[in-house]
Structures are given as structure tokens and as C-alpha cells.
SEMARMAR-14389 format. One line per 2 residues: for each residue x, y, z of C-alpha. Coordinates in Angstrom, 2 decimals. Example, Ala and Ser with C-alpha at 12.3 -4.5 7.8 and 13.67 -1.06 7.14 Angstrom:
BEGIN
12.30,-4.50,7.80; 13.67,-1.06,7.14
END
This chain:
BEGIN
17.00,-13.36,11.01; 20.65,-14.59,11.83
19.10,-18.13,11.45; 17.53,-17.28,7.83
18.65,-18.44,4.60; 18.19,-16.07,2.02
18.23,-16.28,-1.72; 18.06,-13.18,-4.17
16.78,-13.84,-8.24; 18.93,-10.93,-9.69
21.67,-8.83,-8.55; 20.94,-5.17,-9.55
20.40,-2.29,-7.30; 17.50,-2.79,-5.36
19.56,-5.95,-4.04; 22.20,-4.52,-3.52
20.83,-2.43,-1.33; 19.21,-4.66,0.52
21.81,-6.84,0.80; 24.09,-4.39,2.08
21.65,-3.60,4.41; 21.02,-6.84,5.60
24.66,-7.59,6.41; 25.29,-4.35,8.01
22.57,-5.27,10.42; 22.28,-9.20,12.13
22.40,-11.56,9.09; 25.56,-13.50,8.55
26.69,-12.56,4.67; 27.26,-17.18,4.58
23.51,-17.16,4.73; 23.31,-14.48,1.53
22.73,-16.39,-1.44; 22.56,-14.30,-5.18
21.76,-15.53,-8.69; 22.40,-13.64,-11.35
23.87,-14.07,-15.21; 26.46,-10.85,-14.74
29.34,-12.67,-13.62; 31.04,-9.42,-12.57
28.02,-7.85,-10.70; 28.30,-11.49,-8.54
31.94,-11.26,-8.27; 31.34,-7.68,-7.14
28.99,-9.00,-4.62; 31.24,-11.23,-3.30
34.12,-9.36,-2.78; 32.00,-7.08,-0.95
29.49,-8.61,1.10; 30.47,-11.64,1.32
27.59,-13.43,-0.10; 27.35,-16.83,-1.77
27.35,-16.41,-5.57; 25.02,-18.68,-7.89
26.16,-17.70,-11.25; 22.98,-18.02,-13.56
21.69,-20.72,-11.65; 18.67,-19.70,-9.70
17.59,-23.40,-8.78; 20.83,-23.49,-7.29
20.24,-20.79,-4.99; 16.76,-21.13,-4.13
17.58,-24.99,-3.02; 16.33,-25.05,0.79
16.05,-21.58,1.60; 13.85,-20.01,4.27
13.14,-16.94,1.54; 13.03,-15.95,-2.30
13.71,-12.08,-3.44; 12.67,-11.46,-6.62
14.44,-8.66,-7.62; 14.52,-8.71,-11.54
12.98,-6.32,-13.95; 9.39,-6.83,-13.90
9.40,-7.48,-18.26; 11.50,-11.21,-16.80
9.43,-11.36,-13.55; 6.76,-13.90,-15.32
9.77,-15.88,-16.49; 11.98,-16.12,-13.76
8.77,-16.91,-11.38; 7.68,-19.71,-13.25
10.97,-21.39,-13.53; 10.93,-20.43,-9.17
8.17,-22.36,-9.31; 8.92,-25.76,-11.31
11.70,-25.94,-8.36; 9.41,-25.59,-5.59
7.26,-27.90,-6.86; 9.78,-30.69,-7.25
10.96,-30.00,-4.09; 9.59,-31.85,-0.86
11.89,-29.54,1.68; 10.02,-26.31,3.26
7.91,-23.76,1.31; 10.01,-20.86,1.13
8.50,-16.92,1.62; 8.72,-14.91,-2.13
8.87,-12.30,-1.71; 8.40,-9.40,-4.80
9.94,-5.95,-5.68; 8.48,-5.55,-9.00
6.73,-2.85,-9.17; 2.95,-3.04,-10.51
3.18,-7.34,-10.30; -0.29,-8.28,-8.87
0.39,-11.57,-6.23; -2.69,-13.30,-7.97
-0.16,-13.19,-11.25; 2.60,-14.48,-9.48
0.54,-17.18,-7.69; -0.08,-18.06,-11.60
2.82,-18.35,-12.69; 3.89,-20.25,-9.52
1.10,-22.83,-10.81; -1.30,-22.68,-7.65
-2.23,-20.48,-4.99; -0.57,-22.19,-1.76
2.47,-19.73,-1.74; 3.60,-17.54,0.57
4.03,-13.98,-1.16; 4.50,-10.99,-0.11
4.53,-7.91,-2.68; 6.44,-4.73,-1.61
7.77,-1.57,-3.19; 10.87,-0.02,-1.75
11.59,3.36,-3.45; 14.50,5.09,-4.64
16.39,6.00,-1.31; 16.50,2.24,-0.28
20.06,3.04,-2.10; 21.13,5.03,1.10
19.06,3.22,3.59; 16.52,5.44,3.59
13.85,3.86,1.88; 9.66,4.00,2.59
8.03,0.85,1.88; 4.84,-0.14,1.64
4.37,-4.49,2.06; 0.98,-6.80,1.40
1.14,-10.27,2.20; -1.35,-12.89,0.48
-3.41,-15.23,2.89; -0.32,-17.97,3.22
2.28,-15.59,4.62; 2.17,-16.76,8.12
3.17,-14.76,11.03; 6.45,-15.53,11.18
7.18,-15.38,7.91; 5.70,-11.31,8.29
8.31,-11.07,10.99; 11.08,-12.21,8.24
9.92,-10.31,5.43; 9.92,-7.35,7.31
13.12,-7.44,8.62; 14.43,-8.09,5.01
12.98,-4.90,4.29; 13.91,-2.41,7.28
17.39,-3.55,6.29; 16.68,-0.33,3.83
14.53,2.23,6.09; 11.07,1.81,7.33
8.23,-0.40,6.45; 4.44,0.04,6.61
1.98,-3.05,6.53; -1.43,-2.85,4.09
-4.16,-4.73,4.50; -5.49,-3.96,0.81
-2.82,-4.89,-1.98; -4.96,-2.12,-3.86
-3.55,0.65,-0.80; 0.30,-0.34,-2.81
-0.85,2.08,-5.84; -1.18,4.39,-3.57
2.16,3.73,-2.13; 3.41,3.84,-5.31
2.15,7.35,-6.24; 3.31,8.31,-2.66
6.84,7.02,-1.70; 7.52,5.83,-5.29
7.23,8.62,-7.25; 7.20,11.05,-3.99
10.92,11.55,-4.34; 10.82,12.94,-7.68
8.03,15.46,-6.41; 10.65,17.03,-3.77
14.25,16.76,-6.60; 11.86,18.99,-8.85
10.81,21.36,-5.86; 14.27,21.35,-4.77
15.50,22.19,-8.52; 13.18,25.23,-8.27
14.36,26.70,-5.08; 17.94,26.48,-6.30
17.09,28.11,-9.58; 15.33,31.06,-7.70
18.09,31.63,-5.13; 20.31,31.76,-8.04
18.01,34.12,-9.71; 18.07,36.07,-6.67
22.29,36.72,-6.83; 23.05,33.78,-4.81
25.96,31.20,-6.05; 24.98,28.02,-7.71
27.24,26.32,-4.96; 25.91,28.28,-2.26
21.88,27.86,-3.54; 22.67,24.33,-3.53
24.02,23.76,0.04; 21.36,26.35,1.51
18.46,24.13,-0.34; 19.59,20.98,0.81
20.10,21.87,4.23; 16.86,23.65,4.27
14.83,20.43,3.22; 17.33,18.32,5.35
16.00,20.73,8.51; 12.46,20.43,7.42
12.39,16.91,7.28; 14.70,16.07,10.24
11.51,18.50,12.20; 8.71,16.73,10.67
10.05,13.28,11.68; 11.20,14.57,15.41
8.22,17.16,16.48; 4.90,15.74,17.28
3.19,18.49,15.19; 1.47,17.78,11.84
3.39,19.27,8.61; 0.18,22.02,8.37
1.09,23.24,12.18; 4.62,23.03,11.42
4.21,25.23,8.21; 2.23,27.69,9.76
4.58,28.34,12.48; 7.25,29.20,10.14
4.36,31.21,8.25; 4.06,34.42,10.62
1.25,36.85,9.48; 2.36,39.56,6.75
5.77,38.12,7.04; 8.11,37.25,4.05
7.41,33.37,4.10; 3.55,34.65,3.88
4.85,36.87,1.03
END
């Protein structure tokens, strides 16, 4: 990783997140390239990380690298990849890893637009807590990704939290539904048990604090115990008590 040369195809907040991740961790900010047409988000970026700025100018910054993030909306995705791809052609340096955080972008159309399947892609969806380092991500690699370039991939995305491995690029719907939109699923139970304690009498401040700690707890048990979430819930669940109630 401190070796690898890294480019990112749009600055937004995905990379930055991962960016800040990555230079928080072992990879030198000189080896951080970004390419993006915001001049101020770069600037930003610079000031900050320390990264190498490519102002609209993603040949530039692709130009041999040991990795491509594509991290632009997924409505530019076909664009941006082809263009990615008329460099790499004319190139006769190393293949570079792409890898892709667009979310529902099949590899077999991004092969496409690369203009042949001898690419090395790997397809991941980091969720909405990658912006505190917290993220869940699911990752499928296409038959070129070679070991090592796994190894590189992955540590590009643990930068943000942890990282699972699928066999099936079919299992990163799935992921989708699951660590996608599973943080959504917990704001809107968290919204309710606020709204009832504050039904009950309690303070919106004080709901608040006593919700978040309580799924904080929770959490911080079901990641540390080695029981499943069903034993865990029934041993806060004591016959005819008040949780039971």
C-alpha cells in the first residue's frame, strides 16, 4: 500500500472519505492523485490531505498508476469509463486495478465501455457511514483481478471500515438492500424510539441521548459478545417482564 499509486475519477464524498482514510492509515498523501472539474473541492483536497490535484484532467491522473477509483455519479460512470479506457488502451505501461463505487454498475458494462474484457475490476459498495469510517462493504472482483491486486483493493477499502469478499456479483444486491439501505432501517427505528420516549414525558434532548446510547450499547454488544443478536435479545427479554411487554 505505501508503494501504490492511486488515482481517484471525481472528488465528492465517497472519496473523500476514502481518501482521508487512506492517509490516516499507511499511504503517503504524494501517492494520492484526484481528478475532478470543481476546482475548489481539489483545492480543498489539497490543503487537506495533501493529495496531488488533476484539475479536470483524468488522463492526467490515471497516467501510470497502480489503481483507478471511480467515484462519480453513476448517470457519468459510462462516460468517464470510456474516456478511462481510450487512455489505457494507448498506453503500453501496466494495467491498472478499477476499481467501482457506483452503485447498481454491472462489471460486464464497464468491461464495455472499457472496449474489451481484459481489465481488472473490482465493483464495491461502501455505504453511508464510510463518512465516519465506519462503513460495511461488500467487494466482487471479475476473473482479471489478480491476487495482489485483491490485497490492494481491499486495503483501499478498509481505509473506511470493514470489507466482505463475494464470490457472486449477484450476492452485491443483496449487500445493497443490507448495508446500503440498512442504515436508513435503524435512523427510522431510532426516530420512533425518540418520539415515544418523548411521548412518554421524557425531554427531546434527553430521548435523544438515551436512544443513541441505547443503540450505541446494543451494537458495541453484538460486535464484542460471541452470542447471536436472537440470544442476545432474549436475554434482555426476561419472561412477563416490561421489555416482553
Amino acid at each position: 500500500m505505501k508503494n501504490s499509486t492511486i488515482a481517484f475519477i471525481g472528488g465528492g464524498n465517497m472519496a473523500y472519505s476514502l481518501i482521508g482514510g487512506l492517509v490516516a492509515g499507511d499511504c503517503p498523501a504524494s501517492n494520492i492523485r484526484v481528478a475532478d472539474p470543481n476546482n475548489e473541492t481539489l483545492e480543498a483536497m489539497q490543503q487537506q490531505f495533501g493529495i496531488t490535484p488533476f484539475p479536470a484532467d483524468n488522463p492526467g491522473a490515471i497516467a501510470e498508476v497502480d489503481a483507478i477509483v471511480l467515484a462519480v455519479k453513476p448517470q457519468i460512470l459510462a462516460t468517464v469509463t470510456k474516456e478511462v479506457g481510450e487512455v489505457l488502451q494507448n498506453s503500453h505501461g501496466k494495467a491498472p486495478l478499477l476499481i467501482s463505487i457506483a452503485a447498481g454498475v454491472r462489471t460486464h458494462d464497464i468491461e464495455r465501455w472499457l472496449g474489451g474484457d481484459t481489465q481488472a475490476v473490482v465493483r464495491t459498495m461502501p455505504n453511508t457511514p464510510a463518512l465516519l469510517q465506519s462503513s460495511a462493504t461488500g467487494l466482487y472482483a471479475n476473473r482479471h483481478v489478480s491476487e495482489q491486486q485483491k490485497n490492494l483493493a481491499e486495503s483501499i477499502l478498509r481505509a473506511v471500515g470493514t470489507t466482505a469478499w463475494l464470490e457472486e456479483e449477484a450476492q452485491l444486491d443483496a449487500v445493497t438492500a443490507l448495508s446500503g439501505s440498512g442504515p436508513a432501517y435503524f435512523f427510522l427505528f431510532m426516530e420512533a424510539m425518540e418520539a415515544a420516549a418523548q411521548e412518554l414525558g421524557l425531554p427531546q434532548e434527553t430521548a435523544r441521548m438515551l436512544t443513541l446510547q441505547t443503540a450505541f450499547g446494543a451494537a458495541k454488544m453484538a460486535l464484542e459478545r460471541p452470542e447471536s443478536s436472537a440470544e442476545l435479545r432474549r436475554k434482555v427479554t426476561s419472561p412477563g417482564g416490561t421489555t416482553e411487554a
